[in-house]
ZASE-308186 format. One record per residue (C-alpha): residue in three letters; x negated, y negated, z. Coordinates in Angstrom, 3 decimals. Example, Ala and Ser with C-alpha at 12.3 -4.5 7.8 and 13.67 -1.06 7.14 Angstrom:
BEGIN
SITE,Ala,-12.300,4.500,7.800
SITE,Ser,-13.670,1.060,7.140
END
This chain:
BEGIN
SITE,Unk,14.387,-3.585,-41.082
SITE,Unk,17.547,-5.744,-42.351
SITE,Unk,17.790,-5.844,-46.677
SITE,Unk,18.146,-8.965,-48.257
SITE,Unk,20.309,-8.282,-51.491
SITE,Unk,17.942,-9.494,-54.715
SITE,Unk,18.588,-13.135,-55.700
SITE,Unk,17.211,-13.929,-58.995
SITE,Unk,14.092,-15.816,-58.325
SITE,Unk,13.132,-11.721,-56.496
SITE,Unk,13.654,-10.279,-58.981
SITE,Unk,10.318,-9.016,-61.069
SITE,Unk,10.768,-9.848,-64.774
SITE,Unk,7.787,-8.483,-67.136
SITE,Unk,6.445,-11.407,-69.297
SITE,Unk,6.612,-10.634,-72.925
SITE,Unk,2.980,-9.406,-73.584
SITE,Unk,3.720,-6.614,-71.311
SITE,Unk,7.073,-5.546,-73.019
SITE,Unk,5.596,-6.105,-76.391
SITE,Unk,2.980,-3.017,-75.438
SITE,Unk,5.564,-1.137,-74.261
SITE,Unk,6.150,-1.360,-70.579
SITE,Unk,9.318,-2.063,-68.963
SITE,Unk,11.280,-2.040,-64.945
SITE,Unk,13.991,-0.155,-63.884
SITE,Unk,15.520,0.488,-60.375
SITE,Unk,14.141,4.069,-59.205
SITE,Unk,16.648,6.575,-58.620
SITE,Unk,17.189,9.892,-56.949
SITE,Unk,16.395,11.799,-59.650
SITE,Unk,13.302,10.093,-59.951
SITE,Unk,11.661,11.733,-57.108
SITE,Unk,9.123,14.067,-58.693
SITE,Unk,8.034,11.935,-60.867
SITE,Unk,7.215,9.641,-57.997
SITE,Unk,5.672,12.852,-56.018
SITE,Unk,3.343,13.819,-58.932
SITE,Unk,2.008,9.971,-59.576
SITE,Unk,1.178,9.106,-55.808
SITE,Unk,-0.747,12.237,-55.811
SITE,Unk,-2.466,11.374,-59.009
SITE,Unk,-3.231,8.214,-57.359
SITE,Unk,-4.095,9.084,-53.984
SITE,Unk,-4.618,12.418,-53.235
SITE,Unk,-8.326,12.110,-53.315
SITE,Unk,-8.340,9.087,-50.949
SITE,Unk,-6.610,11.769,-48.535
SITE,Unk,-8.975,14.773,-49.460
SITE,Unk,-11.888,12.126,-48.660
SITE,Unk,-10.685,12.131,-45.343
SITE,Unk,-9.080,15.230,-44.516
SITE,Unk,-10.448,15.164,-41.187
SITE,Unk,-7.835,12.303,-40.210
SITE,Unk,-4.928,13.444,-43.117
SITE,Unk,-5.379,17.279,-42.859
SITE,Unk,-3.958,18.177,-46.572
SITE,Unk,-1.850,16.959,-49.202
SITE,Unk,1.679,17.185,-48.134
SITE,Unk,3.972,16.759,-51.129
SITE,Unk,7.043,16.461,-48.362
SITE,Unk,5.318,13.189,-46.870
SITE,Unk,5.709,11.603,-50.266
SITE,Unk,9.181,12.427,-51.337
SITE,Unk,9.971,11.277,-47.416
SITE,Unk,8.155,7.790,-48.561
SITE,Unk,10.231,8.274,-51.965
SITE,Unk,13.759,8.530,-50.001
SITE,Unk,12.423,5.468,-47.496
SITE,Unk,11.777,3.211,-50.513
SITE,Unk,15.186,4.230,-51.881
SITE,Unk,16.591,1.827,-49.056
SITE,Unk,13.753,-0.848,-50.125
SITE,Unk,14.893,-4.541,-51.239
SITE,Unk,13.351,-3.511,-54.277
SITE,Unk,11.904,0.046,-55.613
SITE,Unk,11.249,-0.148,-59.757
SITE,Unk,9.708,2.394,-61.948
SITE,Unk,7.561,0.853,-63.991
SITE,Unk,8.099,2.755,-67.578
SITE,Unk,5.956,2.820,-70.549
SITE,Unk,7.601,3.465,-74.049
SITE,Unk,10.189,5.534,-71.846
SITE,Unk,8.140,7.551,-69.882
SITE,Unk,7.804,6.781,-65.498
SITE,Unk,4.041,5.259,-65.791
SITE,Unk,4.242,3.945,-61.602
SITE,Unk,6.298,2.650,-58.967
SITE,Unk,6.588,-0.657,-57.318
SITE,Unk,8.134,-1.615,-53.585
SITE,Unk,8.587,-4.022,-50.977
SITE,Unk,11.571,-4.719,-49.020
SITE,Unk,12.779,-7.890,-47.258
SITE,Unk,13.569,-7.938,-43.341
SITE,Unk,14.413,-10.171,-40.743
SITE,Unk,10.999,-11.479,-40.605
SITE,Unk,8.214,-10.437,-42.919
SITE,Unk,8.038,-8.464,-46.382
SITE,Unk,7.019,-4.951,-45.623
SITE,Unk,6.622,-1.290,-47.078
SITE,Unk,5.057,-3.164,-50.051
SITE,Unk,3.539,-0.175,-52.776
SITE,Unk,2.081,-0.182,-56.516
SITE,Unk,1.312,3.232,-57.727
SITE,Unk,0.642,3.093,-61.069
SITE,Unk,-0.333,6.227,-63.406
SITE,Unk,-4.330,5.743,-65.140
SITE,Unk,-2.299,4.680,-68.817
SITE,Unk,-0.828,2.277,-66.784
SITE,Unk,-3.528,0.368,-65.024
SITE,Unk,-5.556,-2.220,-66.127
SITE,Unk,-2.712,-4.149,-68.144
SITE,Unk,-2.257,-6.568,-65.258
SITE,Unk,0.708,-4.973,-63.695
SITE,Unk,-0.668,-4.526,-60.236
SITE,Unk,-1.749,-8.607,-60.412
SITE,Unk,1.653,-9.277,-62.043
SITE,Unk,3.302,-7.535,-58.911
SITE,Unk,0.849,-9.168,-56.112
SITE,Unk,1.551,-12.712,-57.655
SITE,Unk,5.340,-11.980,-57.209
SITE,Unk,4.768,-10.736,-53.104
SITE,Unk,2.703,-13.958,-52.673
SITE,Unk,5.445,-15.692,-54.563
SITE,Unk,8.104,-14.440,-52.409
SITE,Unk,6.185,-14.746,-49.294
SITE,Unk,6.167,-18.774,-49.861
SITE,Unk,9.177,-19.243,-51.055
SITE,Unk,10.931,-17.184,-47.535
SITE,Unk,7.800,-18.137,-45.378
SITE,Unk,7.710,-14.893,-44.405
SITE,Unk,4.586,-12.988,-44.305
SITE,Unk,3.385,-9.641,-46.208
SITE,Unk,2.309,-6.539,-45.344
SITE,Unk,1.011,-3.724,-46.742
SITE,Unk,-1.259,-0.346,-45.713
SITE,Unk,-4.075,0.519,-48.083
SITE,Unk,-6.545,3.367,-47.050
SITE,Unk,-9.870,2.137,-46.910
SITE,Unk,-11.840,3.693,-49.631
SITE,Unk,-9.067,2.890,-51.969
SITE,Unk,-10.508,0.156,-53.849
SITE,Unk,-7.229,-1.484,-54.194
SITE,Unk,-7.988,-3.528,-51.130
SITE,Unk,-10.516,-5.590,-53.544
SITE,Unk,-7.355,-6.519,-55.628
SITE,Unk,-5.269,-7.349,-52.333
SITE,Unk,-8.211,-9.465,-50.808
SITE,Unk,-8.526,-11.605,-54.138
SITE,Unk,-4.800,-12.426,-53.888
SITE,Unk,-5.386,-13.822,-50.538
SITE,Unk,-4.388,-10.704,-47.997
SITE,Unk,-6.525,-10.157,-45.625
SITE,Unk,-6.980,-7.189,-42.678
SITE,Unk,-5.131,-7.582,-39.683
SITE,Unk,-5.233,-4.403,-38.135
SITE,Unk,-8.051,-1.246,-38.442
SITE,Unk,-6.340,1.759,-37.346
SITE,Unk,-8.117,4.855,-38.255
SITE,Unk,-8.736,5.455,-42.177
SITE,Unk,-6.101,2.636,-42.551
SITE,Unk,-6.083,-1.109,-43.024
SITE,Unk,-2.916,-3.222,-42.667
SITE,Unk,-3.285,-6.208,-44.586
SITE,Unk,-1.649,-9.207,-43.989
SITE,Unk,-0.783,-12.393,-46.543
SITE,Unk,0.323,-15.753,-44.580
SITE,Unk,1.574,-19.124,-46.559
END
């Protein structure tokens, strides 16, 4: 799980429609933690209610263990809208694939493109290192849709999980 430092074609940049709305990146920081806490469960807390049987319940301490993970990412941004955290976005570069890739984005911040913005960067970088990407998405999350239409596909079906793979 070896970091690659960012070089600038990795880094995101938000194209001008976006900014012009409001929306801009920032690196995530410590402090950021609750914020990060209160959106995931926003976002996926019901995925993990819908199948408590495998999850048990919502454990806040998971997700600020994820949070403190990400914090040694390649690349963990808060996505911010006119200020305020509106979602969080992560992968992180290793040895040989792109991995612990994330998008949680709060509901004011969906549907703007962000999440399609992001996926066309992972595919992006993906080609460019000829590495492949992975991600986890639980399977009634109908986020997988958006992964499948950007070409990842399921490699693995491990309990209420997929892992998805993209290959260039």
């Amino acid at each position: 799980m070896i970091s690659q430092e960012l070089m600038p074609s990795q880094e995101l940049v938000l194209p001008q429609e976006l900014t012009a709305k409001g929306f801009s990146l920032s690196v995530a920081e410590l402090s950021d933690v609750q914020d990060f806490v209160h959106i995931t469960r926003l976002g996926l807390k019901k995925y993990v209610d819908a199948d408590s049987e495998f999850f048990g319940q919502w454990d806040d301490k998971l997700v600020v263990e994820d949070f403190n993970h990400k914090m040694n990412h390649t690349s963990f941004q808060k996505l911010l809208l006119h200020g305020e955290i509106a979602g969080f976005m992560a992968y992180d570069i290793r040895d040989n694939e792109i991995g612990g890739i994330s998008i949680n984005l709060a509901e004011k911040a969906r549907n703007n493109g962000i999440g399609s913005l992001y996926l066309t960067h992972i595919v992006r970088l993906s080609k460019q290192s000829a590495k492949p990407a992975f991600l986890k998405v639980m399977k009634t999350n109908p986020a997988r849709l958006l992964y499948e239409r950007f070409g990842f596909t399921v490699c693995d079906d491990a309990g209420p999980l997929y892992t998805m793979t993209y290959s260039s």
